[in-house]
NUPA-179337 format. One record per residue (C-alpha): residue in one letter; x, y, z. Coordinates in steps of 0.2 Angstrom, whole numbers, padded with zeros to 4 digits, always signed. Example, Ala and Ser with C-alpha at 12.3 -4.5 7.8 and 13.67 -1.06 7.14 Angstrom:
! NUPA-179337
a+0062-0022+0039 s+0068-0005+0036 
***
This chain:
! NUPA-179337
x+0817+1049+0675 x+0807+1052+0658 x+0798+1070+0653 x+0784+1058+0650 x+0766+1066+0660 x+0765+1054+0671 x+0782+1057+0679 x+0775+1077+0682 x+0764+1081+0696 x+0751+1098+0695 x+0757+1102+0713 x+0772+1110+0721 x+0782+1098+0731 x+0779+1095+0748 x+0793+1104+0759 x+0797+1114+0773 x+0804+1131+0770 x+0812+1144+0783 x+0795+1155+0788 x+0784+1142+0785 x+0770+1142+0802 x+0767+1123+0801 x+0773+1109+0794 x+0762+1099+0780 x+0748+1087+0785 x+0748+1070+0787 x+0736+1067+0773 x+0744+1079+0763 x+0762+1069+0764 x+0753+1053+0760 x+0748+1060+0743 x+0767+1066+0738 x+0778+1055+0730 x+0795+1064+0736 x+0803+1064+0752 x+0794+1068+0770 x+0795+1081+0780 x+0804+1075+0798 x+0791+1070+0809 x+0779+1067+0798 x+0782+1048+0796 x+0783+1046+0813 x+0764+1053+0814 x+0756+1044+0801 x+0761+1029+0810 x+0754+1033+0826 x+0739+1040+0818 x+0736+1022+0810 x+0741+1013+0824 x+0728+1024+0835 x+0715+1022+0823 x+0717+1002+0824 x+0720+1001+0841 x+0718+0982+0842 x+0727+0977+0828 x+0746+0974+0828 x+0757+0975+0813 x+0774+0972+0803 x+0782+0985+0796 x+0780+0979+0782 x+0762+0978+0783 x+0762+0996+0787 x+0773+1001+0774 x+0760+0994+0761 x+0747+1004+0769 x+0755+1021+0772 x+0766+1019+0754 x+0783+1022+0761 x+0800+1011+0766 x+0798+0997+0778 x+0814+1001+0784 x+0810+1018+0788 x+0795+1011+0798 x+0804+0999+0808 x+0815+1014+0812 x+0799+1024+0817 x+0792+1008+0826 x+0809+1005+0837 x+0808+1024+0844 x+0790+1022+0848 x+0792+1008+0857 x+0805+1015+0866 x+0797+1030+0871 x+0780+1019+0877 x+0770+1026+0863 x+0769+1007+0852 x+0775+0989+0860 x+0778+0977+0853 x+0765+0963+0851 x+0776+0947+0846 x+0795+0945+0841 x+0792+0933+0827 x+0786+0940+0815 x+0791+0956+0825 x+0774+0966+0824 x+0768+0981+0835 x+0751+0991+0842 x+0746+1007+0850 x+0753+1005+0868 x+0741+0999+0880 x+0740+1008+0897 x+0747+1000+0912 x+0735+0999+0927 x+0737+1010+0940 x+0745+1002+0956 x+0735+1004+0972 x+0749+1010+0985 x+0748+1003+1003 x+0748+1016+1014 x+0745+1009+1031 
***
């Protein structure tokens, strides 16, 4: 990397130190060029898939959008999936959405 001014930022680097009450916001992580707190990826993609609940998208779609690896987000995508928070909309091209609630079953009782 060059000494050049456009390599230098005016701001301290966004990391966690020992002490520190919360960790960074998202917005504030999408401005920084360097690496992510843990956790933080995770919520920018849920914030983004919450705020376009009827759209589904690659990973690579959302790695344009949020400026950080695909792979990383596919990483992000898989968990979420598995924890119920995304699904996956199609397999080819694998693309993912907010999860959509299940209806609630009506039990019979009788």
């Amino acid at each position: 990397m060059s000494n050049s001014p456009e390599h230098e930022s005016s701001s301290e680097p966004l990391t966690a130190r020992p002490g520190d009450a919360e960790p960074p916001t998202t917005s504030a992580a999408a401005t920084w060029t360097g690496r992510l707190v843990p956790g933080v990826l995770r919520q920018m993609v849920i914030d983004h898939l919450q705020a376009h609940p009827d759209e589904a998208f690659t990973a690579t779609r959302l790695s344009r959008i949020i400026e950080s690896s695909s792979g990383a987000i596919a990483n992000v995508l898989t968990k979420l999936t598995a924890t119920g928070i995304a699904e996956e909309a199609t397999s080819c091209p694998r693309t993912y959405r907010l999860a959509r609630p299940t209806p609630a079953v009506a039990s019979d009782d009788r």
